[in-house]
N, C-alpha and C positions, 0 to 999 in steps of 0.2 A: 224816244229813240231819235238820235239823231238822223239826218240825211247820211252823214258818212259812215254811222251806225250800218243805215240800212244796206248801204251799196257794199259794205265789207260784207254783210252777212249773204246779202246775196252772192258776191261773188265768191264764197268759201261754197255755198251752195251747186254754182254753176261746175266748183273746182270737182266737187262730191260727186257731183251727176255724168261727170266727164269720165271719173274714175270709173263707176260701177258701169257706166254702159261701157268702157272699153273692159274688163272682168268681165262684164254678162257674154260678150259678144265670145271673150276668146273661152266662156264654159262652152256654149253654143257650136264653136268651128270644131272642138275637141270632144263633144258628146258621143261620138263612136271609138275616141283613142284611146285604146288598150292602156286600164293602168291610169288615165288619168282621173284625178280627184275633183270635185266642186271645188270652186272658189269663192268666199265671201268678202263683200270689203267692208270694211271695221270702221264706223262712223261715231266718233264722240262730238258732245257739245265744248265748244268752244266759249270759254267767258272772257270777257272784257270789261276791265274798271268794276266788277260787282253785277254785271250787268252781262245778258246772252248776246255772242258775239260768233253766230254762225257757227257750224261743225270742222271737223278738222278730221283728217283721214287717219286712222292710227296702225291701217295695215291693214293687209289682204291675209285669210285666212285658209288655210287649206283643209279640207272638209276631213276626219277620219272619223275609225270608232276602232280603236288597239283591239278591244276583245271581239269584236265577229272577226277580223283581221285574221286574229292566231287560229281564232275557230275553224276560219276557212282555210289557210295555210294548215292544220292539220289535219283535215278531208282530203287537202291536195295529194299532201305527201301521202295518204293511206293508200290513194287512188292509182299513186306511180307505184308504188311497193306492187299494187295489187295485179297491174296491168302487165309489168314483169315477168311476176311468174304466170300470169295466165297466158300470156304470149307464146312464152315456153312448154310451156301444156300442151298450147294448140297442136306446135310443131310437135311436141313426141307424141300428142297423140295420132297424128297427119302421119307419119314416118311407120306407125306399126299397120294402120289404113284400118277402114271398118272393112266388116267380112265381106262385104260386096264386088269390096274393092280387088281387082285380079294383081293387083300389085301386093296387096294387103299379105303380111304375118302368115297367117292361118289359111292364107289362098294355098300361099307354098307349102303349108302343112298337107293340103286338100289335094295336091298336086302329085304332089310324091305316091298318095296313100291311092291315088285313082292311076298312077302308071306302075305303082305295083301289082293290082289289079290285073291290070291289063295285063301282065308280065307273066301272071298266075295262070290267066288261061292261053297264053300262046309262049312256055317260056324259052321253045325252039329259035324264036323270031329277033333276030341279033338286033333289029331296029325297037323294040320291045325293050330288049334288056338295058341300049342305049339311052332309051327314053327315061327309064325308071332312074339311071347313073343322071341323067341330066337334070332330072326334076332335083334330085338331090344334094346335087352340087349349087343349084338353084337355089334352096331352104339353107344350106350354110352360107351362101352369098348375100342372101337377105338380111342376114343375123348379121355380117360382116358391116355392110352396109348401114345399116341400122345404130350399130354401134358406133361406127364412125363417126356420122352422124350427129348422136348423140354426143359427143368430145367435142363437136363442133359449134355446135349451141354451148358448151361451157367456156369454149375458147372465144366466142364473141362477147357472152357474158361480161369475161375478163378485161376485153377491148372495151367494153362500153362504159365499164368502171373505172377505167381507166384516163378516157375521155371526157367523164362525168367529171373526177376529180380535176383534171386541169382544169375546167370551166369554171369549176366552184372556186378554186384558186383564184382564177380572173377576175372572177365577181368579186369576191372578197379585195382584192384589191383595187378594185375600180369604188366599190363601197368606202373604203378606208377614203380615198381621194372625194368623193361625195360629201363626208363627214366635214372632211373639211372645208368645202366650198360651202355646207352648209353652216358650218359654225361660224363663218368670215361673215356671209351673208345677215346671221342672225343679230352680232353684235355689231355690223353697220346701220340695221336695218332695212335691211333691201330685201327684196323677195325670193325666197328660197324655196317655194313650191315646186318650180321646174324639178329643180335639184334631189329635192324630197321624191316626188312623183320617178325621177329616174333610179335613185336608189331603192323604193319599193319594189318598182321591175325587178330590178336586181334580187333583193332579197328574196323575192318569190322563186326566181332561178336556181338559187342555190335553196331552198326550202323544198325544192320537186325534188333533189336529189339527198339532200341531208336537213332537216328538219330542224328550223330554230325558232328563239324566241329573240323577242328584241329587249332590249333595256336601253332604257330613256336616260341618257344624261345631258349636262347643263348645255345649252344655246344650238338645241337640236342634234346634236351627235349622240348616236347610237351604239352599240355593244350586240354583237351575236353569239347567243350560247343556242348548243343542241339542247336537245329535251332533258338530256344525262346530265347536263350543266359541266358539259365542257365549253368552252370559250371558243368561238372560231376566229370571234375579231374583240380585242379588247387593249385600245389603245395604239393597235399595231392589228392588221392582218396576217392570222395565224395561217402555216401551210398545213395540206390534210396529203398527209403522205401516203401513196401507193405504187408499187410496182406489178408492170404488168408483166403477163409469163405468156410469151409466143406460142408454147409450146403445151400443149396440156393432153395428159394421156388419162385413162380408167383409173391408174394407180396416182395421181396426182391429188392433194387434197390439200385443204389449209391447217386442218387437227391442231387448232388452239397454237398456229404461229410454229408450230414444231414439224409441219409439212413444206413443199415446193412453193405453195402460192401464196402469195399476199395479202394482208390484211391493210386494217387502215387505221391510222394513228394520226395524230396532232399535239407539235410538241413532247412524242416519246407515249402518249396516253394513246393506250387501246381503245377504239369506240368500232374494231370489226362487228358488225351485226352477227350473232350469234354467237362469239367469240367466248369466254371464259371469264371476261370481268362486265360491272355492273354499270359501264357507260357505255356499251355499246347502240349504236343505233337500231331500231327497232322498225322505223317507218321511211318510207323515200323511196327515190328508186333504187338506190345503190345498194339497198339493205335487202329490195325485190332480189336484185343482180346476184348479191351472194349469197343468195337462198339457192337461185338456180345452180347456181355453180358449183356448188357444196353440199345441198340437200335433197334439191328437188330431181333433177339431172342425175346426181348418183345413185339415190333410191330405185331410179328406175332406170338406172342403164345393172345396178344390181341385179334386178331384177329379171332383165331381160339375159342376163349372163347366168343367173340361175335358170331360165328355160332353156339355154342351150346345154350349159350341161344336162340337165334331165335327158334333152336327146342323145350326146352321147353314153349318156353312161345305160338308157333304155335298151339300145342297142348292142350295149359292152359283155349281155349278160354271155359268160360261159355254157349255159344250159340252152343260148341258140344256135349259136356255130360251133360246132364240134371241133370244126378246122382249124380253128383260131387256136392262137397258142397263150397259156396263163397271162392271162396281164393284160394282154395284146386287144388293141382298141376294136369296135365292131364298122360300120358303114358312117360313123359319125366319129373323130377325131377333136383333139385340140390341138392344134399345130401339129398333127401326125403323133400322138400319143394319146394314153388314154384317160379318162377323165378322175382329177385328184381336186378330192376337195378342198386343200391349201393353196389351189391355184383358180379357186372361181371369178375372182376380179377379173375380169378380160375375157372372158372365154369366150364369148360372142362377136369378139375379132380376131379370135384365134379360130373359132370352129371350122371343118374343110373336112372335105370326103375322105375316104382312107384310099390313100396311093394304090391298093390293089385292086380299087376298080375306077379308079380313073384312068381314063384310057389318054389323055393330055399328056399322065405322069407315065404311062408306062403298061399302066393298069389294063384290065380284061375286062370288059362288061358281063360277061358270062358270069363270071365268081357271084353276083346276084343269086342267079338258081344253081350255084353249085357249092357254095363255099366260098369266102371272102381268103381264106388258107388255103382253095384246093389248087393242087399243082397242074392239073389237069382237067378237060372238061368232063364233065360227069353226063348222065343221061337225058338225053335231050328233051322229053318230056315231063321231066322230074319240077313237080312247083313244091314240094315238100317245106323248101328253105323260105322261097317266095312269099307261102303263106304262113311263115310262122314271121314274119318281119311284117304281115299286116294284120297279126295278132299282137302282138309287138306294141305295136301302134297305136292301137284301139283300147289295149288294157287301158284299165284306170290303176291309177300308183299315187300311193300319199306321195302330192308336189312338194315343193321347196317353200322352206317358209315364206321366203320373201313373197310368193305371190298368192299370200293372204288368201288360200282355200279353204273351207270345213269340212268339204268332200274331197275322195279320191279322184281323178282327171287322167281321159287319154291325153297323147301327147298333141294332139291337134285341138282339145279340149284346153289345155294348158296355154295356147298360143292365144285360143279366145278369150279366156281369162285373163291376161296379161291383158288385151287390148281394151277390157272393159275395165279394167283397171285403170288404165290410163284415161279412156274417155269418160269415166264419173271422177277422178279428181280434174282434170278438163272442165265438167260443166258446173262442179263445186266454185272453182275457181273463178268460171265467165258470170257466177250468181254474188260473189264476190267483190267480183271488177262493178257489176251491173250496181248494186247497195250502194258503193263505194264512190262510182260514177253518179249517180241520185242527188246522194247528200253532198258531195263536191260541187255541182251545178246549184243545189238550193240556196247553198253556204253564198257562195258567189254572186246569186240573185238580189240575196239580201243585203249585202253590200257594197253592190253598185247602187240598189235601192237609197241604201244611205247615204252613199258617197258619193257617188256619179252624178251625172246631170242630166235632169229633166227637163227637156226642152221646152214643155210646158210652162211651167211653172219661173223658166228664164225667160221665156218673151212675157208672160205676167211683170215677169221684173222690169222689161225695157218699156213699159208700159207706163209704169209708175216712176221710172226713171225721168221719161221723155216729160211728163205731169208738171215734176220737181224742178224739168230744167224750163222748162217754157213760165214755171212762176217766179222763178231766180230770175230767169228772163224779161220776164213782166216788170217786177222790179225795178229793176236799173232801167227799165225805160218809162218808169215811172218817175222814179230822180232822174231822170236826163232831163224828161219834163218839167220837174219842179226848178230845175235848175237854169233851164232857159226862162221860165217864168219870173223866177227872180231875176236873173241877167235883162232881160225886156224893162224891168220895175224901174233896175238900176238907172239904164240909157234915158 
């Protein structure tokens, strides 16, 4: 080897060593940044004339592994679908309260049924009769409220899918731009890691809410399809079309595109979750969103509008107020009529006291112990009426399908039913989220393990770096030597 052999290979040496400590240094400053990848740098042998002529840098590499990638982006997306509706869970379970609770469903059941009570053995005592009007007015205000409510969580649902969608839109379009900065990078070759590292953020954004795969084409540009294998970006950033509805009542629904609300398409293809064709999304959050909004939330605001009717119509019977005229609703109403089963959807915002004993509208509190019909007060010690409306109450009656009984159930029986209803799909859910949440964190464990940086293992590397540069080093000042030595020879 010659002298200028050696000082070329040293200094391709010193060039190598300069590379990977500045690569080790900036894995090291980035080892906590969200998303960012290992770097390695690409060292080939260099030849000269038939002969080794030092290494040559052939590029920095960015660390991945595609398949834990997908694996873990699909735990991700399980885990937002799953966190959705358990969310919503929470709240409708929070909204009917446990029985503890004095706000709680079944308290106001518990209310009404102890100030009739009361009413029974003092039914002379107009603060008595008041009391019993007021509890009752109480138990349809809770249903009212309840329901509300309930449309309320569907109407944010809506907002949030809404939001969701334009985000995803942005992504995709900041990706489309990515592709390109990465494909210019690729065929100059210059370093496209940044570029990479920021369009995975990305992808993983839009993957929390709509769930895709990647496909790999030529000089680092990428393709997004859903799981269904629709395309979200292919060539061009596709839009994921949704319209949001301000406005969302009981009777509101999506029914496969032919209802008020919106579903979600791309390029004119249905991919709504649940929807009636075979691309629809199935995992994300947005797919959680219109579970709530469509399934979860209607199921049990049905349900809750089948317990109201059960009280009105408990009430409605002819065989308890004689006063009452054929038809004619009993102490429980739906918007001041009596309960029809073609009108159940709502009826737990519609539920309200009957006008003749609300004393607000006009009403007598008396009619309690005398007749809800009677035109006049009857005998002032008379609880005949009183206790036949906390018999009433108490019977057990085959429930409404909806709130999935095998027995018969009082009407305060019926409201605890309902609430354990909602609190064991509530804790199915939180055991759900919980699974879901597990294998999301392992997933992700695993591949920071592989991808990420170990700071360890990177000051091992400046170790052997610093080795490499101090012998490249040596080197040259070894021919620096040798070259004074002959220059001395020369003189």
């Amino acid at each position: 080897m010659t002298i200028s052999q050696a000082l070329s290979n040293a200094n391709s040496g010193l060039a190598a060593a300069g590379r990977s400590a500045s690569v080790t240094a900036n894995n090291i400053s980035n080892a906590l940044t969200e998303g960012y990848n290992r770097r390695d740098v690409v060292l080939s042998e260099r030849a000269a004339l038939g002969s080794g002529g030092g290494v040559t840098i052939s590029g920095v590499t960015r660390t991945a592994n595609p398949a834990l990638t997908l694996e873990r982006r699909g735990a991700d997306a399980e885990f937002a679908r799953n966190d959705a509706e358990a969310s919503a869970l929470a709240r409708i379970s929070n909204l009917l309260g446990a029985p503890e609770d004095p706000n709680a469903l079944f308290e106001k059941y518990a209310r009404l049924d102890t100030s009739l009570r009361a009413l029974a053995n003092a039914p002379d005592i107009s603060t008595a009769q008041q009391d019993s009007v007021t509890a009752a007015a109480t138990l349809a205000n809770t249903f009212n409220k309840i329901s509300s409510a309930y449309q309320q969580i569907r109407v944010e649902a809506d907002a949030e899918i809404e939001q969701r969608v334009n985000a995803v839109n942005v992504a995709l379009q900041e990706i489309d731009k990515l592709n390109t900065a990465i494909q210019r990078a690729t065929v100059t070759g210059s370093d496209a890691s940044g570029f990479t590292d920021q369009r995975q953020r990305l992808i993983d954004q839009v993957n929390e809410s709509i769930p895709v795969r990647e496909l790999q084409r030529e000089n680092g540009v990428i393709e997004l399809m859903s799981h269904q294998g629709v395309f979200l970006l292919s060539g061009e950033a596709r839009t994921v079309q949704f319209t949001q509805s301000p406005v969302i009542t009981d009777q509101s629904s999506y029914n496969s595109g032919a209802g008020a609300l919106s579903g979600l398409s791309v390029d004119g293809i249905n991919i709504t979750p649940g929807g009636t064709g075979s691309q629809g999304v199935t995992e994300g959050a947005i797919a959680g969103l219109i579970a709530v909004r469509d399934r979860i939330v209607p199921e049990m605001s049905l349900a809750l509008d089948s317990l109201a009717f059960e009280l009105v119509e408990r009430f409605s019977d002819p065989a308890l107020d004689p006063t009452l005229a054929p038809g004619a609703p009993g102490i429980f109403t739906d918007a001041g009529a009596a309960a029809d089963p073609t009108m159940l959807v709502g009826v737990a915002g519609r539920i309200t006291i009957n006008a003749a004993i609300d004393t607000a509208a006009g009403g007598e509190a008396r009619r309690l112990r005398d007749g809800l019909g009677s035109a006049a007060p009857g005998p002032a010690g008379s609880d005949i009426f009183v206790r036949a409306l906390i018999d009433t109450m108490s019977v057990a009656r085959t429930p409404p399908a909806e709130l999935q009984s095998g027995r018969d159930l009082g009407a305060a029986e019926g409201a605890a039913h309902l609430t354990s209803l909602a609190g064991a799909a509530r804790a199915t859910a939180n055991l759900r989220i919980e699974s879901a949440q597990i294998l999301a964190e392992r997933l992700s464990d695993a591949e920071k393990l592989e991808t990420g940086v170990d700071t360890d293992r990177e000051l091992q590397n400046i170790l052997a770096i610093e080795q490499a540069y101090a012998a490249n080093a040596r080197v040259i000042q070894v021919v620096d030597q040798m070259i004074e030595s002959l220059l001395e020879a020369v003189r």
